[in-house]
N, C-alpha and C positions, 0 to 999 in steps of 0.2 A: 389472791395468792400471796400468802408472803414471800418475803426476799432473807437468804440466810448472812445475807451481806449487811457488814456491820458500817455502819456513819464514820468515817474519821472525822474526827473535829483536832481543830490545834489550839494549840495554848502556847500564850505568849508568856515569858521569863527575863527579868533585870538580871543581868549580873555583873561584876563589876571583875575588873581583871587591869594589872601592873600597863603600865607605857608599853614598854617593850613589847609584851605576849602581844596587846592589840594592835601592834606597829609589823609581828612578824606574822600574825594571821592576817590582817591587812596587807600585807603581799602575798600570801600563799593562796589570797582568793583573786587577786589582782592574778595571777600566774594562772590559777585555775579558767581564770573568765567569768568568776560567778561575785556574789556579792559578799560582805565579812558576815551577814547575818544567816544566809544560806550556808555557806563554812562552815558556820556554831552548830548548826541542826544538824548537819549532817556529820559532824564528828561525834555531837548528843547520840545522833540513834547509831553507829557506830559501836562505839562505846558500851549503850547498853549491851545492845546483843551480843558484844564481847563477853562481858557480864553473866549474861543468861546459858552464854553457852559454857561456860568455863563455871558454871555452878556458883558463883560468886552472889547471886542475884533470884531469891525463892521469893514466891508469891503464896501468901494463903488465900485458899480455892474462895471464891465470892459465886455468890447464887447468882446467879440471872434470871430474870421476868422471861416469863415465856407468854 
């Protein structure tokens, strides 16, 4: 039987950001309880589906293996 449930995989990203920003995200995850690289993802997928939903953000259709 297949499964129609797709694999997440994650992927890691460098980025580089001023003193400050990572001085004020490093408290806001300090405040939240979480870690400043868990903060970054989750403002990342945030963000997109801000994106996606406000039309900001098209994909062209990609085949899939069946």
């Amino acid at each position: 039987m297949k499964s129609n449930k797709k694999l997440i995989v994650t992927k890691r990203v460098s980025v580089s950001i001023p003193d400050l920003t990572h001085d004020k995200l490093q408290k806001w995850a300090d405040l939240e309880g979480t870690s400043l690289a868990d903060l970054a993802a989750y403002l990342l997928r945030r963000d997109v589906e801000i994106a996606e939903k406000e039309g900001r953000l098209k994909y062209t259709e990609e085949k899939t293996k069946e």
